[in-house]
C-alpha positions in Angstrom: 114.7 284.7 112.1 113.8 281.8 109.4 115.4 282.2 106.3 114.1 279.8 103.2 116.9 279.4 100.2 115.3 278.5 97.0 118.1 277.3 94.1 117.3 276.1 90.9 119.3 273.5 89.2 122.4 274.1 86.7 121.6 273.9 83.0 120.8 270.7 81.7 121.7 269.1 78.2 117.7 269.7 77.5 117.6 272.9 78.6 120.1 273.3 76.2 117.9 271.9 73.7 115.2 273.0 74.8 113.2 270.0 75.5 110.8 269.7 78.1 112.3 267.4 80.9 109.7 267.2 83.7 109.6 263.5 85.3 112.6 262.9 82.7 116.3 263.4 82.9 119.6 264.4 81.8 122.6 265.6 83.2 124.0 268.8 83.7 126.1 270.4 80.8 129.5 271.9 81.2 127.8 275.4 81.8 125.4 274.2 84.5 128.7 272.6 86.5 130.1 275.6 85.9 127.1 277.4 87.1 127.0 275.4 90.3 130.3 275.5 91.4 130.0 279.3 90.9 127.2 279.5 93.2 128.9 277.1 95.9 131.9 279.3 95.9 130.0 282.9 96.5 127.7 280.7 99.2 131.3 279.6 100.7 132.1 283.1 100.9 129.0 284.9 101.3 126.0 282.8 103.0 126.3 282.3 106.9 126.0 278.6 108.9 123.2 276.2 107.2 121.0 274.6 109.1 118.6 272.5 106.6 119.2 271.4 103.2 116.3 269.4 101.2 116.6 268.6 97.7 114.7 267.0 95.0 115.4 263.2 94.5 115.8 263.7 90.8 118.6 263.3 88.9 120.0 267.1 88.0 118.9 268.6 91.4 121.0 266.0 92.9 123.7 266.6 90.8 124.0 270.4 91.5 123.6 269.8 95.0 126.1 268.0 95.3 128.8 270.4 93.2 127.7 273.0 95.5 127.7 271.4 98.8 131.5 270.1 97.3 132.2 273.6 97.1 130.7 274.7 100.2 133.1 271.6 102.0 132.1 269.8 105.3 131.9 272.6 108.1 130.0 275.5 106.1 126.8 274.4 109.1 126.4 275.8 112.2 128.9 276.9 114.7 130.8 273.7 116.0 128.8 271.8 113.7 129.3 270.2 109.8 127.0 270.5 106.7 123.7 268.9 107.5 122.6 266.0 105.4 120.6 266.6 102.1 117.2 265.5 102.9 115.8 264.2 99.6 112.1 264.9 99.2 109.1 264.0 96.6 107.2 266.9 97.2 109.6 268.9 95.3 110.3 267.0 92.1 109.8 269.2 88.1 105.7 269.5 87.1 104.8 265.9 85.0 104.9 267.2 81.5 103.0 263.9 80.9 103.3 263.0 77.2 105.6 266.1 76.0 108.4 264.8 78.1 111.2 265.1 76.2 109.6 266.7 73.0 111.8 269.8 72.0 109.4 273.0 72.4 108.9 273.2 68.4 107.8 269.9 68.1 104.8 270.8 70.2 101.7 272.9 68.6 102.4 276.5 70.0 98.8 277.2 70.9 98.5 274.0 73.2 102.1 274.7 74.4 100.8 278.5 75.1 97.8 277.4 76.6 99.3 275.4 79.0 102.1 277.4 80.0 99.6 280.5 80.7 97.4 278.8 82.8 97.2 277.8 86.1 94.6 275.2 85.9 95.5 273.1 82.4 97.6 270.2 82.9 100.2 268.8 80.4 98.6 266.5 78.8 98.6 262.9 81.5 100.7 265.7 83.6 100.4 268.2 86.2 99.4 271.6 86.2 100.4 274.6 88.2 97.8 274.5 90.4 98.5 271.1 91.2 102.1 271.2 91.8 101.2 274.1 94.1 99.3 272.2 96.2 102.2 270.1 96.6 104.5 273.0 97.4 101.9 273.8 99.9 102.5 270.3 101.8 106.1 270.7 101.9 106.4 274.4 103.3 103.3 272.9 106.5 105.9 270.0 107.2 109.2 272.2 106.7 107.5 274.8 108.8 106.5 272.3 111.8 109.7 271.0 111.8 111.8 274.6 112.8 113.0 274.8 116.2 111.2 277.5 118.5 112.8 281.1 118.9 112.9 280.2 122.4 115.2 277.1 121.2 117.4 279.3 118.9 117.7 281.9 121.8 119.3 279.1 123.9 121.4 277.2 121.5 123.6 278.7 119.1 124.1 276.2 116.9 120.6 276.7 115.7 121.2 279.8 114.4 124.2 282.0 112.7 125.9 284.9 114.7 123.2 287.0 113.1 120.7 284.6 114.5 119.5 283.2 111.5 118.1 280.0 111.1 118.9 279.0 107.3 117.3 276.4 104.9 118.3 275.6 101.7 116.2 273.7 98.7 117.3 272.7 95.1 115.4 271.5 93.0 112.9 273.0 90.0 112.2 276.1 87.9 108.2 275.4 88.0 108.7 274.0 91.4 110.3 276.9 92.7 108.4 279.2 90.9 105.0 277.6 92.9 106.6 277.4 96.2 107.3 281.8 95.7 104.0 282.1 95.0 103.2 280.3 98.4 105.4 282.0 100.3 104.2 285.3 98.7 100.7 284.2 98.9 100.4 285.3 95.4 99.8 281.9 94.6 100.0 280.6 91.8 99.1 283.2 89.3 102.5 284.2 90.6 104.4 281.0 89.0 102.7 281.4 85.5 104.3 284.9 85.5 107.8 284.5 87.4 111.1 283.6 85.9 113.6 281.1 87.5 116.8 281.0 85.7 119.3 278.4 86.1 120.8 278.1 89.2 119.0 281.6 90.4 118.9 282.7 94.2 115.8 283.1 95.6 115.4 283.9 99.0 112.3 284.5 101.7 112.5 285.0 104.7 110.2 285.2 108.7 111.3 286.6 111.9 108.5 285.1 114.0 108.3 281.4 113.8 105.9 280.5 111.2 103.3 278.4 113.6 103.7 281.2 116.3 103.1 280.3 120.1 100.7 277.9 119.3 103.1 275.2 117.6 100.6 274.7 114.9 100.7 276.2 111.8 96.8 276.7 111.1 97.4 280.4 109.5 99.4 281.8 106.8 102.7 282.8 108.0 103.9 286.5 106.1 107.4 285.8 104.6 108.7 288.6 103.1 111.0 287.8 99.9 114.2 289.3 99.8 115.5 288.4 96.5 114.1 286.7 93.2 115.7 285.0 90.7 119.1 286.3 91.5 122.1 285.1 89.2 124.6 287.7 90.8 126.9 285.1 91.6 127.5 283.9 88.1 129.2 287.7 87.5 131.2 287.6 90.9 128.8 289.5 92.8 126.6 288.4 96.0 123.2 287.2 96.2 123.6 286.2 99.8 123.6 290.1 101.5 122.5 290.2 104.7 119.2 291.1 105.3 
């Protein structure tokens, strides 16, 4: 089984004032460390052997990444094996919010701001749109997908997989980025990302038991991940968002 981990990154000093960051960026507050390293420590104790970790090559992805793989420590990869590498990746950078970058959402007209938000198709103005950050989330999930090891691979090597047989991916990076590659993996699309929520530092998690391209070794069809959890903030309680599936 192919299990895709989908974490959003620990508040940010605009998200605390509620400024638009986008292609911008600012550090993490004291809440979103503390957010991260919460999630590291229920991964520690509750998410099996990872096998692939991307992130996004911005600024605050990299920094949660980094507070949760520091909580994780060096051997939380496969059996016999440490961590893998974080594989930065510009496919899944924050929607361009073009000229609104770091406006404060009151200093934008609400109706434009509205406008934009519910739609799949409007760009921010010299930005991106939904639609078009999908088609980027569709890019990454064809090369992430072509790049999993065969079942018959995982049957013959165990440190491709957990105990459970599991072979586990994990992404940080964005709350519209995220939301886009869910409604991809859903194949909801992205009417599903105008409509989804994606708190800080939320779980979400997909999974496939067949491997996505088949026998063929192409994938020229649409996989059908199911999606075991959305937007899951468990962890920042005590609790588990990592249950086995």
């Amino acid at each position: 089984m192919y299990e895709l981990i989908l974490i959003r990154h620990g508040e940010t000093i605009f998200n605390s004032q509620e400024r638009l960051q986008g292609g911008q960026d600012s550090a993490l507050t004291k809440r979103g460390e503390e957010e991260a390293q919460k999630l590291g420590a229920a991964m520690r104790s509750f998410c099996g052997p990872i096998h692939a970790w991307y992130v996004s090559p911005q600024g605050r992805a990299r920094q949660t990444s980094g507070i949760i793989r520091s909580e994780l420590g060096p051997d939380h990869g496969a059996p016999g094996t440490r961590l893998p590498e974080e594989r930065a990746h510009d496919a899944i950078v924050e929607i361009r919010c073009g000229d609104w970058e770091g406006l404060r959402r009151d200093e934008i007209p609400p109706a434009e701001l509205k406008r934009v938000h519910l739609s799949t198709h409007e760009a921010y103005p010299n930005g991106e749109s939904i639609a078009d950050v999908s088609k980027r989330c569709e890019a990454f999930l064809k090369e992430w997908q072509t790049s999993l090891p065969a079942l018959a691979e995982l049957q013959a090597d165990p440190k491709l997989t957990s105990a459970a047989g599991v072979h586990r991916t994990v992404v940080v990076s964005h709350g519209n980025l995220i939301r886009c590659l869910g409604g991809a993996l859903s194949g909801l699309g992205p009417d599903f990302a105008v409509r989804a929520m994606k708190n800080n530092t939320a779980v979400s998690r997909f999974f496939i038991r067949e491997h996505p391209a088949g026998t063929t070794g192409v994938v020229d069809h649409t996989p059908m991940y199911r999606m075991l959890t959305w937007n899951n903030i468990s962890h920042l309680h005590g609790g588990d968002p990592f249950f086995s599936v």
